[in-house]
Each structure stands twice: as structure tokens, then as C-alpha cells.
MDAnalysis code that builds the backbone (N, CA, C; Angstrom):
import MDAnalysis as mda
import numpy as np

u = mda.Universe.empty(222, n_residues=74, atom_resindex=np.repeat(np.arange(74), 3), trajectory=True)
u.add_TopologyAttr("name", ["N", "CA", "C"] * 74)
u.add_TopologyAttr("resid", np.arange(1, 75))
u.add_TopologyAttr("resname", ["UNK", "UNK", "UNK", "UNK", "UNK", "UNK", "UNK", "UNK", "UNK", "UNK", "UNK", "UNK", "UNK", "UNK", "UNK", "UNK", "UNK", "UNK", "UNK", "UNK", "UNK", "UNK", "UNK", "UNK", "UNK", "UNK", "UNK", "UNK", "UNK", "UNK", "UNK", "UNK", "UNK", "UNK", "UNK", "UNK", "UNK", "UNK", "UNK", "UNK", "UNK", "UNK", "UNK", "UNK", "UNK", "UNK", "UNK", "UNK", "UNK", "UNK", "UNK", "UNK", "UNK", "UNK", "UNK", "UNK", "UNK", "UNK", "UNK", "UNK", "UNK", "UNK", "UNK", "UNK", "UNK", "UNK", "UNK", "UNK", "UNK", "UNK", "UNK", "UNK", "UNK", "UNK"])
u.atoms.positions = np.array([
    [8.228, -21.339, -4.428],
    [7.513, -20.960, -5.632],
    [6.091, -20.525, -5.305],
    [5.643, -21.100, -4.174],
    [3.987, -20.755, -4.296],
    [3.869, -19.089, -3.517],
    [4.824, -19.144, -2.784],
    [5.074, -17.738, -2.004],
    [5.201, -16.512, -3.555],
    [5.835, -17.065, -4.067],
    [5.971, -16.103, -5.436],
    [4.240, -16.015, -6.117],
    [4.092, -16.710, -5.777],
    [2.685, -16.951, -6.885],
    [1.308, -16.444, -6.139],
    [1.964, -16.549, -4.488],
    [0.491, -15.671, -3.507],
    [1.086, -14.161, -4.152],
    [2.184, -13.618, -4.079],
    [2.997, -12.371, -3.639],
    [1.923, -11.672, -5.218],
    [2.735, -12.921, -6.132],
    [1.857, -12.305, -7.460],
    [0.293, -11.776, -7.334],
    [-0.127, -12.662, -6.930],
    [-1.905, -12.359, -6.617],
    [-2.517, -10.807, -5.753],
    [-1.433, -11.364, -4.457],
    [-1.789, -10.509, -3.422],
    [-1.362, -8.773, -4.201],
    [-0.672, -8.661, -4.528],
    [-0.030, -7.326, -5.114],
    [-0.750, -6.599, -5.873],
    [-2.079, -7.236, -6.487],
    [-3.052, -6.483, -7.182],
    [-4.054, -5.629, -6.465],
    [-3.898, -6.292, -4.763],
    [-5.158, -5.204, -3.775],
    [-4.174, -3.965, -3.212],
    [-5.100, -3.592, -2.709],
    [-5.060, -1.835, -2.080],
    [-4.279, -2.400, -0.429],
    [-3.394, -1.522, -0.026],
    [-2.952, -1.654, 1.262],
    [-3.860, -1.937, 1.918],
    [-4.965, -0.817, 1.907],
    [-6.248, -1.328, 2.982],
    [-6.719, -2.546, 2.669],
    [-7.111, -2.908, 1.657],
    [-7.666, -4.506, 1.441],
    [-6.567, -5.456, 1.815],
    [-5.036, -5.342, 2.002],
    [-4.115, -6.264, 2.562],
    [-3.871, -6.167, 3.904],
    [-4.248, -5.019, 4.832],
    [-3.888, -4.767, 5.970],
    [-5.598, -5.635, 6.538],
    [-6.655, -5.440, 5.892],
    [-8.040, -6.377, 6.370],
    [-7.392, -7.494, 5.914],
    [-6.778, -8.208, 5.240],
    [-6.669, -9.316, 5.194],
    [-5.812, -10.410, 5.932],
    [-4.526, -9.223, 6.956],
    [-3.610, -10.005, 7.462],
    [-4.142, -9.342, 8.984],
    [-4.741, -8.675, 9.070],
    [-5.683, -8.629, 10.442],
    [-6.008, -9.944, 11.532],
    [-6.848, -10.790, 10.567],
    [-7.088, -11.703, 10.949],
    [-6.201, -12.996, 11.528],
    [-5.261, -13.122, 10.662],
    [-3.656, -13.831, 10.650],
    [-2.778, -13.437, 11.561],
    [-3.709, -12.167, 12.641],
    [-2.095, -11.797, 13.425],
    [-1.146, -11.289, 13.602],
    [-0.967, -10.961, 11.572],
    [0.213, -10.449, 10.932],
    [0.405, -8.642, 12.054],
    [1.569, -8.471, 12.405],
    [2.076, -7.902, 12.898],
    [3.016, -6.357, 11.733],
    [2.881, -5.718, 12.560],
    [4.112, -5.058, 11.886],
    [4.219, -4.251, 10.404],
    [3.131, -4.408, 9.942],
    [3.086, -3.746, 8.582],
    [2.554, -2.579, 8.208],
    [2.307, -1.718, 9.567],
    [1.446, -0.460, 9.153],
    [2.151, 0.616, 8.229],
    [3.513, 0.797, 8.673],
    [4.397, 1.565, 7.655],
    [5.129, 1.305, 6.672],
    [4.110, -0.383, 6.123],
    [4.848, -0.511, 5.090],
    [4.240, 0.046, 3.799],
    [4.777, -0.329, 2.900],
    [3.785, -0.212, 1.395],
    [3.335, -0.906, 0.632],
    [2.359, -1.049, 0.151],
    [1.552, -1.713, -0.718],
    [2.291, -3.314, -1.308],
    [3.283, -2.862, -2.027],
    [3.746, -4.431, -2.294],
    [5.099, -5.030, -1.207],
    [5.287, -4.352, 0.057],
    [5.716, -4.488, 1.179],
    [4.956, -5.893, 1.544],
    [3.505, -4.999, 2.306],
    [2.401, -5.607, 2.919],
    [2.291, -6.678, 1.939],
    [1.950, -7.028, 0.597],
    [1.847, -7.906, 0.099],
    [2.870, -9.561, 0.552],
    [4.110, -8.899, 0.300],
    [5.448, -9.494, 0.185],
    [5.439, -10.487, 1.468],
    [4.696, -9.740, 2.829],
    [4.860, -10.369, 4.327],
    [3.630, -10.945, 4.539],
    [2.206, -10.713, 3.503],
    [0.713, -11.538, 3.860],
    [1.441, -12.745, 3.033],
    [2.084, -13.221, 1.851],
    [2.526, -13.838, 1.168],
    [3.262, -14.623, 1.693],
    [4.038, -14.543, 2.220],
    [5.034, -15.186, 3.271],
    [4.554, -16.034, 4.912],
    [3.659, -15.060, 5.093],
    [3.165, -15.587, 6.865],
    [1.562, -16.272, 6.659],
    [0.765, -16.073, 5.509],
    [-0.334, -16.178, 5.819],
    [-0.704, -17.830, 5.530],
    [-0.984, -18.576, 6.138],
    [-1.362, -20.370, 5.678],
    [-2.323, -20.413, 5.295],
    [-2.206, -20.118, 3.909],
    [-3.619, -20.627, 2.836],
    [-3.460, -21.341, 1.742],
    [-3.632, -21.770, 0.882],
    [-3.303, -22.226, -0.332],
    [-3.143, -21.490, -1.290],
    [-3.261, -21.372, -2.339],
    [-2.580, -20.741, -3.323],
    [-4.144, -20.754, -3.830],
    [-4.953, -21.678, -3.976],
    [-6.598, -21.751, -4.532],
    [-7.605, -20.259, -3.551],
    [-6.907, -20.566, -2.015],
    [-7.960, -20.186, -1.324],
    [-7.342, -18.508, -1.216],
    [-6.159, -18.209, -1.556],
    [-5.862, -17.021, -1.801],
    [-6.421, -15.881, -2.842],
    [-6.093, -17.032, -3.783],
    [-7.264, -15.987, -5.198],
    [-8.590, -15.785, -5.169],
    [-9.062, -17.333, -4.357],
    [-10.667, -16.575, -4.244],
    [-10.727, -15.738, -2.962],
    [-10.075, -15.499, -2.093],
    [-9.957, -14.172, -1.406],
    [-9.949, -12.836, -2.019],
    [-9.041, -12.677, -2.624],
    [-8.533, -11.409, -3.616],
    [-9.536, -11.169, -4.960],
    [-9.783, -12.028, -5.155],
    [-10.853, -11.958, -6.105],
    [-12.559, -11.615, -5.559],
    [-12.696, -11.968, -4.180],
    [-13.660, -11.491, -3.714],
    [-13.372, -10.027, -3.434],
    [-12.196, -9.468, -2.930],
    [-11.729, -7.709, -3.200],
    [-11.486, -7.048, -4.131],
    [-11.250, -7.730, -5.044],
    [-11.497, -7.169, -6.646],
    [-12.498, -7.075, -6.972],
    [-13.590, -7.904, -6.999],
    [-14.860, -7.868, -7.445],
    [-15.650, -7.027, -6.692],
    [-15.823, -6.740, -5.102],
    [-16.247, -5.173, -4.611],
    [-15.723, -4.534, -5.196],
    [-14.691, -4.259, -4.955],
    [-13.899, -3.199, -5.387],
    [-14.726, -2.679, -7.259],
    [-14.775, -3.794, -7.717],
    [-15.369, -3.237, -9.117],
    [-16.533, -2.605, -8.932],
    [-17.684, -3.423, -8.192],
    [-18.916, -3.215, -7.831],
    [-19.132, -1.634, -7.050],
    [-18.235, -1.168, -6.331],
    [-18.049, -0.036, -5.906],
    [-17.964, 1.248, -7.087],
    [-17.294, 0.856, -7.952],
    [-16.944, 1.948, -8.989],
    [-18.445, 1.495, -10.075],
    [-18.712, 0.725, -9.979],
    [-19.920, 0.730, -11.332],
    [-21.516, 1.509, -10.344],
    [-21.282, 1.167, -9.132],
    [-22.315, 1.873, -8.099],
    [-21.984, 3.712, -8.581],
    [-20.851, 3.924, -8.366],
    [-20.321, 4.997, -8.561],
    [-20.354, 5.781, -9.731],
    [-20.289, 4.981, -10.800],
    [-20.930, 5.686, -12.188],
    [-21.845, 6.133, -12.646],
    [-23.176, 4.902, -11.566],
    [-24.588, 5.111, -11.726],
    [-25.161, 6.385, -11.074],
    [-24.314, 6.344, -9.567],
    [-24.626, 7.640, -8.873],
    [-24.764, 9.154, -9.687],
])
């Protein structure tokens, strides 16, 4: 169940923000995958908690916002 519940989380970032994130982990093998691929296998292999996952993803969401409101101002 908690694998379902990272997969849920993780599936909201950008390939690139999941391929930086399983970088670190080792994770192997996912360059030709796709977006909720890569999700499906950081979800599965990565040992974090389910707490320390969202505030991961939520720290890439929140650039990610900060990027586009930079971008409006420009």
C-alpha cells in the first residue's frame, strides 16, 4: 500500500525531476522510460518513508512554481 501511495505522489513531477531524484538511489535503468514508468520504479526501489517522500516532491513542486511566477514577472 505505501508503494501505491509514493507512486501516487511521485507521478505529479517531471521525468527530469524523477530521474534527479533516483540519481542519488542508484536507481538504474530508467532513461527510456516514461514519466509515470520512472515514477512506478523510484516508488518501488527508493527507501524513504512515505512523510520524507512528499516533502521531497513538494520541495520540486514548489521550484517548479517559483520558476513560472519568476517567469511571469520577466
Amino acid at each position: 500500500m505505501t508503494d501505491n501511495n509514493k507512486y501516487a505522489i511521485l507521478k505529479n513531477l517531471t521525468s527530469k525531476e524523477l530521474k534527479e531524484i533516483c540519481k542519488p538511489y542508484e536507481l538504474r535503468g530508467f532513461s527510456g522510460l516514461k514519466q509515470k514508468e520512472i515514477a512506478k520504479v523510484a516508488s518501488e526501489n527508493i527507501d524513504l518513508s512515505l512523510e520524507q517522500i512528499e516533502s521531497l516532491a513538494n520541495r520540486y513542486m514548489e521550484d517548479r512554481l517559483l520558476g513560472k511566477i519568476k517567469d511571469v514577472g520577466d
